[in-house]
N, C-alpha and C positions, 0 to 999 in steps of 0.2 A: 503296776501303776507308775507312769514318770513324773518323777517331783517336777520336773521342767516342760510343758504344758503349754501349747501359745495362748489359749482362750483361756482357761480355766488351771489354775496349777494340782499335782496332783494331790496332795494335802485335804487341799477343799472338795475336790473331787471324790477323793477316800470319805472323808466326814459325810459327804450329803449322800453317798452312796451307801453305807454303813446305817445311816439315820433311816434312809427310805425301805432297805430292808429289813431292819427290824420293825416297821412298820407292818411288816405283810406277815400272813399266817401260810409260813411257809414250815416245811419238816426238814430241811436247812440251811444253812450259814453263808451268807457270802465271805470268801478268804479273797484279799487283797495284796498281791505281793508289792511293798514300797521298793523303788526305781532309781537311783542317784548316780550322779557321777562324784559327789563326794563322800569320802570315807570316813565320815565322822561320827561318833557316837551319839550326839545332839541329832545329827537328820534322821539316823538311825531310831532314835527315841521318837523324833518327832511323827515317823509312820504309825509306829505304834501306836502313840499318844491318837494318831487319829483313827486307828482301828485296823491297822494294818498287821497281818500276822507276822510278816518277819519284812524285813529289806536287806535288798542286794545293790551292789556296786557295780557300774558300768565300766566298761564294759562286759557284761551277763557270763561268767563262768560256767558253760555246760552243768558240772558236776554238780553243783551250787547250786543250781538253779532245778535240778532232776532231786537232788537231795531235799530240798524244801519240800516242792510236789510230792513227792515218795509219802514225807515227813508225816503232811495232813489230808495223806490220804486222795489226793486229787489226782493224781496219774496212780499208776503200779505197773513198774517195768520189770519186764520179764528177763532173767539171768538165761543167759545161753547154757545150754547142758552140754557136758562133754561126755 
């Protein structure tokens, strides 16, 4: 999700998006990755604070960003075998 958003920023997007799904009887979780271009521990928190599983710094670091997904489970990437 990108904190910088031209209609709606991604903050509040995260919140209503978070609220509406634990709304519904579903069997799981929506995971929201928070989006910034700045690197500060406050915007950082402030993902969270709105439900956001982790945040990353733009510009999106491959590794970083496959390592997250890995993390909870949302992709699973396959190691080459030698």
């Amino acid at each position: 999700m990108d904190g910088n958003m031209p209609i709606k920023d991604g903050l509040t997007t995260t919140r209503e998006l978070i609220d509406w799904n634990a709304g519904l009887n579903r069997p799981w979780t929506l995971k929201i990755v928070g989006c910034t271009a700045y690197e500060s521990p406050e915007k950082a928190q402030e993902f969270i604070d709105a439900g956001a599983i982790e945040h990353l710094t733009k510009p999106l670091n491959k590794s970083a960003l496959i390592e997250v997904l890995e993390k909870y489970k949302i992709i699973e990437v396959s190691k080459p075998s030698r």
